[in-house]
C-alpha positions in Angstrom: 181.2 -157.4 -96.5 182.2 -155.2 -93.5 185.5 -156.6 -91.8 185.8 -157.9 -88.5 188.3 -156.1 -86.7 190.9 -153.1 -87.5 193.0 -155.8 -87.9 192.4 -156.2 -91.3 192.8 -152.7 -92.3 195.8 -151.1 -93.2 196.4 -147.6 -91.1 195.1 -145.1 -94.2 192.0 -147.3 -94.8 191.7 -147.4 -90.4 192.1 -143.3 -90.4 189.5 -142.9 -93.3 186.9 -145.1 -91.2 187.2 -141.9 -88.7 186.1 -139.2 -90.9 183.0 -138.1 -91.7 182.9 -135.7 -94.6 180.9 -132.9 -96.5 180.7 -131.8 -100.0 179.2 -129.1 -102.3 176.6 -129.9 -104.7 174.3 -132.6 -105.6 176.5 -134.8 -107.1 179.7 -136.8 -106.7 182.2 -134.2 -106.9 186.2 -134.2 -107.5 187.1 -132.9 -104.0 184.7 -135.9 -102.6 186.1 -139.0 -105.5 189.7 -137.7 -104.3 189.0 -138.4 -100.2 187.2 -141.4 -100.7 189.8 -143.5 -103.9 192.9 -141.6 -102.3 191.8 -140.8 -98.7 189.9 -144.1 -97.8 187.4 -141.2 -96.1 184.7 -143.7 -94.9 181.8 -141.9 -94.6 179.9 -139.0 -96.0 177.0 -136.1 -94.0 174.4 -134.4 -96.7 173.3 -130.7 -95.8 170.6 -128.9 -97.5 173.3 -128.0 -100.5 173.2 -131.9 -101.7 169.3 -131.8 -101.7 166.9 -131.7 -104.4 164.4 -134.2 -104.6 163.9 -137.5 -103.5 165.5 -139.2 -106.7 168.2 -137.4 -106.9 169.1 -138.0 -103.2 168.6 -141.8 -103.5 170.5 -141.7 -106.8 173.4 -139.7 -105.0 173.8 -142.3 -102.3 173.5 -145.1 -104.7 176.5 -143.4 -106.5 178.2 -142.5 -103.6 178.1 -146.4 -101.7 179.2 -147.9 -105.6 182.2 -145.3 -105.2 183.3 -146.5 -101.8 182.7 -150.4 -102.1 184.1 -150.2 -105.5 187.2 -147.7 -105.8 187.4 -146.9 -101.8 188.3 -148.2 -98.6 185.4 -150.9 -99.8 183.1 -150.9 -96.2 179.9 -149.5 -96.7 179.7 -146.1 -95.4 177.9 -144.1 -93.1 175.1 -141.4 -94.8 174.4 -139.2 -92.2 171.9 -136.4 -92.3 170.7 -133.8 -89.3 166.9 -134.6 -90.0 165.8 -133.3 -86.8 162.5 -131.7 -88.0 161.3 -128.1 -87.9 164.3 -125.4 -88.5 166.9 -128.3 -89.1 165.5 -130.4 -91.9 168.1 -131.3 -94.6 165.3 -133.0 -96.7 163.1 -130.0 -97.1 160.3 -131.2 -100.2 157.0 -131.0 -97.7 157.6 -134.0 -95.2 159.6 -132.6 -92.9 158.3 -133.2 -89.2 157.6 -130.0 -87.1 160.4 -129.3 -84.4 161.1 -131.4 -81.5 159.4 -128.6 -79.2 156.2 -128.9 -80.7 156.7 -132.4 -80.1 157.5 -131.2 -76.2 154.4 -129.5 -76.4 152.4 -132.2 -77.3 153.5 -134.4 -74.1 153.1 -137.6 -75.5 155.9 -140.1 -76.2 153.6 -142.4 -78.1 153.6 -139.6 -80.4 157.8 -139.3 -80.3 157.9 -142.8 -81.0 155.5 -142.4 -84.2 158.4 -139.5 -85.2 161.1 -141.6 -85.0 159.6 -144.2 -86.9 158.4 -142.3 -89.9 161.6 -139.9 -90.1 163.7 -143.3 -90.6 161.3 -144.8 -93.2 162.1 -141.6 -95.2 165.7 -141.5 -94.9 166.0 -145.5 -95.2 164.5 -145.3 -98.5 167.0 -143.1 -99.3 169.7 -145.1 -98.3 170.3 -142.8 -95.9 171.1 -144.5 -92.9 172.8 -142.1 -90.1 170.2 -139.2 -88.3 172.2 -136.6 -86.0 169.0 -136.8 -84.2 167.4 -136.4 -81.7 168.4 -133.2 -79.5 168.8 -134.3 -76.3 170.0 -130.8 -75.0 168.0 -129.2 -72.0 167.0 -126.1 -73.1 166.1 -123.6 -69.8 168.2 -120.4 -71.2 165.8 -118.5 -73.0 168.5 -117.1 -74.6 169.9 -119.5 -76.3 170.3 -118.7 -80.4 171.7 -122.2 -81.4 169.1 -124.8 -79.6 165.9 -123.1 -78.7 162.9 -125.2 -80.6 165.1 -128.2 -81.3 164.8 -128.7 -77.7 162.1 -130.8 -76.4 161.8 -127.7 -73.9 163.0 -127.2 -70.4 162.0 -130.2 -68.1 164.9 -132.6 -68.2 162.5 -136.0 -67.5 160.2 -134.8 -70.6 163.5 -134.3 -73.1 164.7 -137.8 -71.7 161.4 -139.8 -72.1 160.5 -137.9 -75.5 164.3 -138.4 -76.7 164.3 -141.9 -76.2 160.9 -142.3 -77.7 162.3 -140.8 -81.2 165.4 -142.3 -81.0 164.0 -146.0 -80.3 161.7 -145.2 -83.6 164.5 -144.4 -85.7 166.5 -147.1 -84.5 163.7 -149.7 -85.0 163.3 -148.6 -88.5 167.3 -149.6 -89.1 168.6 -145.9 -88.8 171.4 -144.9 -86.2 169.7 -142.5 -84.5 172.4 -140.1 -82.4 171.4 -137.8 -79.4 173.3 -134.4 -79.6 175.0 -132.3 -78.0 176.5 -134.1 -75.4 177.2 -132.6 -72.1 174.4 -130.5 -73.0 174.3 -127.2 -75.3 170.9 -125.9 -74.1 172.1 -123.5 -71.0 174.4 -121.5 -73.5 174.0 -117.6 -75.0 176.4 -118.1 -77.3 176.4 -120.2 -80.5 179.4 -122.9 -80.8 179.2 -122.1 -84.8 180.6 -118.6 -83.8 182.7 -119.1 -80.6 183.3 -121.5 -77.6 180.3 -121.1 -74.9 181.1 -121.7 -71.5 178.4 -123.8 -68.7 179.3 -122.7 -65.4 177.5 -124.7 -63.3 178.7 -127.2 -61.3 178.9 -131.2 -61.2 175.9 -131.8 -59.0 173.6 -129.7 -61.2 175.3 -130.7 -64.3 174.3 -134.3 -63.4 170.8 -133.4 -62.4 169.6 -131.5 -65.4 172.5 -131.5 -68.4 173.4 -135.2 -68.4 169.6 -136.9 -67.2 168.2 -136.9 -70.7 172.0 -138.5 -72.1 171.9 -141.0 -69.1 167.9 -142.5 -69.5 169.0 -142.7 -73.6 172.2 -144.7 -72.9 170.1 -146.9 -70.5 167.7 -147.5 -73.5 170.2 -148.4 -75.7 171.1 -145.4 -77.5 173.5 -146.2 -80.7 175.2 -143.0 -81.0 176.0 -139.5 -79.0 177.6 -136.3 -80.6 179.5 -134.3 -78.5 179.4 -130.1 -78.3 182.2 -127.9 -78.7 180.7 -126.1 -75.2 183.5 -125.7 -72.4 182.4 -127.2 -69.1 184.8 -126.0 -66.2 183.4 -127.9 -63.5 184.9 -130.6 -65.3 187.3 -130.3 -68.1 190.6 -129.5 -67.8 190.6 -126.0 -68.4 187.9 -123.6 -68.9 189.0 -122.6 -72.2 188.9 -126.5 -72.9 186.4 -127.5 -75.5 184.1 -130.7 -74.2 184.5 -132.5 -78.1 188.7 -132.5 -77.2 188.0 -133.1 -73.1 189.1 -137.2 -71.9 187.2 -136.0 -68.7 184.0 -135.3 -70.5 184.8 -138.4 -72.8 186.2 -140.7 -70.8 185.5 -140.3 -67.6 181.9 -138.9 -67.7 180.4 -140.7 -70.8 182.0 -143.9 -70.9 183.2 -144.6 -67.4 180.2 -143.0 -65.6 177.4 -143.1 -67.8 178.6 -146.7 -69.4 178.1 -145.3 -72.9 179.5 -148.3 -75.7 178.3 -146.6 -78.9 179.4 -144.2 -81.6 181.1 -141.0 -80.5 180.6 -138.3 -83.0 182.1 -134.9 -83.0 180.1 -131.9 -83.8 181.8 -130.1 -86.9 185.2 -129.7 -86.3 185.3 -126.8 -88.3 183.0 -124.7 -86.4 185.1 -121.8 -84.9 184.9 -123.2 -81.5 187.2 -125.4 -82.3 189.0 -123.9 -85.5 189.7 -120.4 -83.4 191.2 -122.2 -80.8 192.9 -125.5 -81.5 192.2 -125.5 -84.7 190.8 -128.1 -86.9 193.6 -130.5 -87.3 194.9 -130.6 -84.1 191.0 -130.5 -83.0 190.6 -134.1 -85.0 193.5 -135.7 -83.3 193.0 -134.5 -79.6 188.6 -135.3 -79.6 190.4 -139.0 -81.0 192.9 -138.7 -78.0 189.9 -137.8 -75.7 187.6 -141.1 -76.8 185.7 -139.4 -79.8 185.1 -142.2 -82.8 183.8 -140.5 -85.6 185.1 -137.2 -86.9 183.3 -134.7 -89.1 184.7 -132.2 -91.4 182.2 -130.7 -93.4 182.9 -128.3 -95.5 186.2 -127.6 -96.9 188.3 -129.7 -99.3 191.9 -128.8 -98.2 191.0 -129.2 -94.3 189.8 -132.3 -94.2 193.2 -133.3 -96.5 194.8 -132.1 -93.5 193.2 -133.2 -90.4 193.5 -136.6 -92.4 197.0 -136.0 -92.4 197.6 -134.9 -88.8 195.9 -138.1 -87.6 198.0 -140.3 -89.4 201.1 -138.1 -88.5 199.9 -138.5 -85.0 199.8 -142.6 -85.3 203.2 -142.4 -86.8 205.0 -140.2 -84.7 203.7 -142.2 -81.5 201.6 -139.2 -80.3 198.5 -141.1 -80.7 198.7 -145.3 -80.0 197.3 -147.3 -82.6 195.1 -148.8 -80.5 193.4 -145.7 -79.7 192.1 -145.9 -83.4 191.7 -149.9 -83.3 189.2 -149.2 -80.8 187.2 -146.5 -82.4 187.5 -148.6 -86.2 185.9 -152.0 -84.1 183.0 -149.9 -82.6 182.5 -148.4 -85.9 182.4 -151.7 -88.1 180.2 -153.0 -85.1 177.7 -150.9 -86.2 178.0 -150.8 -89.5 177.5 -154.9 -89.3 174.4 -154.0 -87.4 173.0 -151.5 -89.7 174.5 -150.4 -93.0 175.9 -154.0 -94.7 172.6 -153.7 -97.3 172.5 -150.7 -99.2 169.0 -150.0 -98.2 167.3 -150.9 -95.0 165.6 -154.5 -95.3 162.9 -153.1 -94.1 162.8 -149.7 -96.1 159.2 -149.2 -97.7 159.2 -147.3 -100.9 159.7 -143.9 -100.8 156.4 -142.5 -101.6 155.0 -144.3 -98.7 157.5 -143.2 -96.1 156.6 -139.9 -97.4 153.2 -140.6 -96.9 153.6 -141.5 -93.3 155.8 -138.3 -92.7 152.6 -136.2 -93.7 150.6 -138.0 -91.5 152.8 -137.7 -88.7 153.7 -134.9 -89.0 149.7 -133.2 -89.1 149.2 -135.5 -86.0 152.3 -133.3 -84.2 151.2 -130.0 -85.4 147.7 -130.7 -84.2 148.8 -132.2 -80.7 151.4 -129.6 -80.3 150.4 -126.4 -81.9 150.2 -124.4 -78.1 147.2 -121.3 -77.6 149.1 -119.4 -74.6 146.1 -117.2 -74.3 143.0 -116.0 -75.4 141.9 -113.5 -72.6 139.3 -111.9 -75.2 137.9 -115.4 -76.7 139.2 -114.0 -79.9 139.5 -117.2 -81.8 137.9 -118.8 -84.2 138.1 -115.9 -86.4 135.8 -116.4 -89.8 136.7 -116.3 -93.6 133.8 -113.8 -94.1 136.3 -110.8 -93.5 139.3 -110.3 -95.2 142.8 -111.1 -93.0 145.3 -109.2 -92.8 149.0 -110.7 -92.3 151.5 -108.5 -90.6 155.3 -110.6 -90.9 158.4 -110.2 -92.9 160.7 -112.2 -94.0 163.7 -113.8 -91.9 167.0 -115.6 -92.0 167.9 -118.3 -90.0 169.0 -117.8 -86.3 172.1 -120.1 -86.8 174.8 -121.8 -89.4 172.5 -124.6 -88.1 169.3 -124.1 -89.7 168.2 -125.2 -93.2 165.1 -122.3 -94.0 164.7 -118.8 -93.2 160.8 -117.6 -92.4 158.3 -116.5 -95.2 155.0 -114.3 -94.5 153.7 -115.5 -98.1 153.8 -119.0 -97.3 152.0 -118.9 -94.2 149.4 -116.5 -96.5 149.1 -119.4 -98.8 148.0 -122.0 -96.3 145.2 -119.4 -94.7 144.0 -119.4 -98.2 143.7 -122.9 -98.4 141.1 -122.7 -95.7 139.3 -119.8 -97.1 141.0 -116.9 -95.5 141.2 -113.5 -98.1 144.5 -112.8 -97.2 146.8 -109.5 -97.4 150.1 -109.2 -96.5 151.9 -106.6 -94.8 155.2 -105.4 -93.6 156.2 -104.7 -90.2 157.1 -101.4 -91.0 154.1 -100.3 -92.7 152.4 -97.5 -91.2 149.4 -98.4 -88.7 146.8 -96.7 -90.9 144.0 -96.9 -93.3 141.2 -98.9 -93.6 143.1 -102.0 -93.4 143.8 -101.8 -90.2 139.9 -100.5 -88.3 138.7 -101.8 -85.4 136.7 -104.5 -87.8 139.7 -105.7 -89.4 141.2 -109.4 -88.5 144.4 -109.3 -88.2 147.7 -111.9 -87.7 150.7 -111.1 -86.7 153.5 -113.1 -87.6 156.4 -113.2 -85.2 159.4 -114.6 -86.2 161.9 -113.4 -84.1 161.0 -110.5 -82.1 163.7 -111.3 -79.3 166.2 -109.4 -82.2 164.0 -107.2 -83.5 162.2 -105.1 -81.8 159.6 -103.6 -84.4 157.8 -106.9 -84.3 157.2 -106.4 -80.9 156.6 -102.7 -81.8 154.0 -103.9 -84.5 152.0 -106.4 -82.0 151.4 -103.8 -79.5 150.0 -101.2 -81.4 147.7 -103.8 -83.7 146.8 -105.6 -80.3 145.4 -101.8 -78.9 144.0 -100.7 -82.6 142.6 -103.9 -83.6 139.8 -106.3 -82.1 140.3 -109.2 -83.5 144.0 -110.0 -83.4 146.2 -112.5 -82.5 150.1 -113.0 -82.7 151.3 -115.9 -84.0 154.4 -117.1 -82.6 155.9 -118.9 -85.6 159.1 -120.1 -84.0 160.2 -119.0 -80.5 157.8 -119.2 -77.6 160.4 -117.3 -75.8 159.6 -114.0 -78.0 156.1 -114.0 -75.4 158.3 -111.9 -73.1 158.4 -109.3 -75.2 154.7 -108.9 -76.0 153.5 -110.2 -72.0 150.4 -108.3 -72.5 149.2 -109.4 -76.1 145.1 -110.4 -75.7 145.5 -113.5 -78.0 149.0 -115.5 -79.0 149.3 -118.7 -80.5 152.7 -120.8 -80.6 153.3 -123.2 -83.3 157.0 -123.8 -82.9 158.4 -123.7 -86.3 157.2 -123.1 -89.7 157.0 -126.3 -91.6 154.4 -127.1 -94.3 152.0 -129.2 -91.8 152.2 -126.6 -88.8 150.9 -124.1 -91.6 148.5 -126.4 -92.5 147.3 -127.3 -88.9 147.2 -123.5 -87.9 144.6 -122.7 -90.7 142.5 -124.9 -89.3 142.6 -123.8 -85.7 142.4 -120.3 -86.7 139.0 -121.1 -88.7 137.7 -123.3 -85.5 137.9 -126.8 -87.4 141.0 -127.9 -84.9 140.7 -127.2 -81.3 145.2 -126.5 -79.9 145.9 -128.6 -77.2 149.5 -128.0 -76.6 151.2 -126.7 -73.6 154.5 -124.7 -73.3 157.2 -126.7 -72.9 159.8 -123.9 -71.9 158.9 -121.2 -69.1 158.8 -117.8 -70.5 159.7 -114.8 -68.7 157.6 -111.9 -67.7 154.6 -113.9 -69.3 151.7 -115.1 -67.4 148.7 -117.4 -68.9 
């Protein structure tokens, strides 16, 4: 049974309801039995480390709730995951949805909805019952390296209407869904996981672009909102001020403003952001201080001992009020009545068939969002009676954030399934040979040509050498700028096993792309 009130906890169990921790492995470890029998830690995130199939996961969480009713603070925890689709997909077996902006290019909420919907059957049946989803961040800096395609794109009424739309599906399938990154993370160059970005704009245009998408969610009855260790001057104290540890952004802004009456989650308080400045402990207690609710540490052992410790030292010492904490433990047992008191959703179909319905939807977004920015020489469909040639290498991921890093073979695998002969080549292999004549049909694979310039290199020379070509866009629709004059590109927003799929099928003529770019590219003209 979850308890009423804070009332009936003593302070260690009230300060473990705060945190939200991670572990190493796939199983229960030491470090994790220690913070929840000793610690009263509450609640528990999963990254792709604790992932290996679908049984395992459910058997994890089964293990992990037993531990917490049984030898722990005894409330049923929260299981979050960041199952956002595309490049951020902790559950990463094949059913992973493609990335938000492929839903942005798609344009249709009825779709979103759909999304939503099928992501929390998965991770219901998993007992997982938390998704740091959807992103709600506006992304218009085409340089961004942390948000990019987990944007919905740049127009702030499409990221609200689509975000709601996802969040709404989750949330009627029984899974918190929590809109991220609160003010808004999307007009940054720099990546929170490495230092503290700063958004210089001020309050009027903040309120117009940055906070819409937050706003029209909180109207629809959002359940939870993370915030993002970004440093807003217009409206923090300081500009070297931190949003996650601002009572102005907090307060003032999301609760006073805005209205907002659910879950306040920080982003991870170990990101350097907020471990090079304040520092993680002291980070814990001031985002608490500034109206956070939930905490996370995810990652090391030793710091969340101690930001457990601070807290409490902070109650004791008088710093921090009590009630301060009462109020953030009743809104989290208010939600946990509302959606975690069974170990599984009620509602939770079987695996297998959640999984089933993830495939589906996710084809159905590939195939609505999957984006041909142009085609000047009607180059498409190209035809399995020549050999293809695929120019791509390999690539990591562009943040601590992302789950996968980009592989040429497995985008050669899925042409063959559609009857493509299909070589693969490197970037850097010379231009030469037979492989390469003005017969040959050629892909190239672009991955990230923003940071690396012979892929942009590659796609020029191929594009003047070759008549039937066409760059493939397999992440970033922002690397178009750097190839403005290629004949024939094709965006599919991420890499995920049903955008391979789809873009088989388009490329052989059996799928006609309907998407449209959600973002505005520079220098690049349809």
């Amino acid at each position: 049974m979850v308890p009423t009130d804070a009332s009936e906890m003593d302070l260690a169990t009230k300060v473990g309801q705060l945190f939200v921790v991670g572990f190493d492995g796939t199983e229960l470890t030491a470090d994790l039995r220690t913070l929840i029998t000793e610690r009263q830690c509450g609640n528990v995130v999963y990254f792709s480390r604790n992932v290996e199939t679908p049984t395992q996961v459910a058997t994890l969480t089964d293990r992990l709730r037993r531990l917490v009713l049984e030898e722990g603070p005894g409330v049923p925890p929260f299981v979050m995951a960041d199952q956002e689709g595309g490049v951020v997909s902790r559950l990463g077996w094949g059913t992973e949805l493609p990335s938000q902006m492929c839903i942005g290019a798609s344009g249709d909420p009825t779709l979103a909805r759909t999304a939503g919907e099928a992501v929390a059957g998965e991770l219901a049946a998993l007992g997982i019952n938390f998704n740091l989803a959807p992103v709600l961040d506006v992304n218009n800096n085409p340089r961004n390296p942390v948000i990019g395609v987990r944007s919905f794109g740049e127009d702030p009424e499409r990221v609200g209407e689509l975000g709601v739309e996802l969040a709404l599906g989750m949330q009627s399938r029984g899974v918190i869904a929590c809109g991220k990154h609160f003010p808004g993370h999307g007009d940054t160059s720099a990546d929170s996981h490495h230092e503290l970005p700063v958004v210089d704009h001020d309050r009027e245009r903040l309120a117009d672009v940055e906070f819409a998408p937050f706003r029209r969610a909180i109207d629809a009855g959002l359940d939870a909102i993370m915030t993002t260790h970004v440093s807003f001057p217009a409206i923090t104290e300081t500009p070297s001020t931190p949003a996650t540890v601002s009572a102005a952004v907090q307060r003032r802004v999301l609760r006073d403003e805005l209205g907002f009456d659910g879950l306040l989650v920080t982003d991870g308080m170990e990101m350097r952001a907020i471990a090079d400045g304040v520092g993680t402990p002291e980070g814990c207690v001031r985002a608490l201080e500034a109206g956070c609710d939930l905490l996370l540490v995810c990652h090391t052992p030793e710091t969340q001992a101690d930001a457990i410790d601070a807290v409490i030292d902070a109650v004791e010492s008088g710093r921090l009020d009590e009630a301060t904490i009462d109020t953030a433990v009743d809104r989290i047992l208010r939600y946990k009545r509302r959606r975690v008191s069974d170990s599984r959703s009620p509602s939770a179909p079987p695996w297998a068939d959640a999984a089933d319905r993830s495939a589906e939807t996710a084809r159905a977004i590939a195939a609505r969002g999957i984006t041909l920015a142009r085609d000047r020489d009607d180059t498409l469909p190209f035809t399995t009676d020549r050999p293809l040639r695929l120019v791509g290498s390999s690539g990591g991921p562009a943040s601590p954030a992302e789950d996968d890093e980009f592989e040429p073979s497995l985008l050669a695998e899925s042409l063959a399934t559609v009857g493509f002969d299909v070589t693969c080549h490197e970037f850097d292999d010379p231009l030469e040979g037979p492989s390469f004549d003005d017969d040959a049909q050629v892909i190239a694979a672009v991955d990230d040509a923003t940071a690396d310039e012979s892929q942009a290199a590659a796609v020029g020379a191929l594009d003047d050498r070759t008549s039937r070509f066409a760059a493939v866009l397999v992440r970033n629709p922002y690397d178009l700028s750097t190839v403005p004059d290629v004949s024939t590109a094709v965006v599919t927003y991420d890499y995920t096993p049903a955008t391979r799929t789809v873009l088989g099928e388009m490329l052989v003529g059996e799928t006609t792309p309907t998407g449209q770019l959600p973002v505005t590219v520079p220098g690049f003209a349809d």
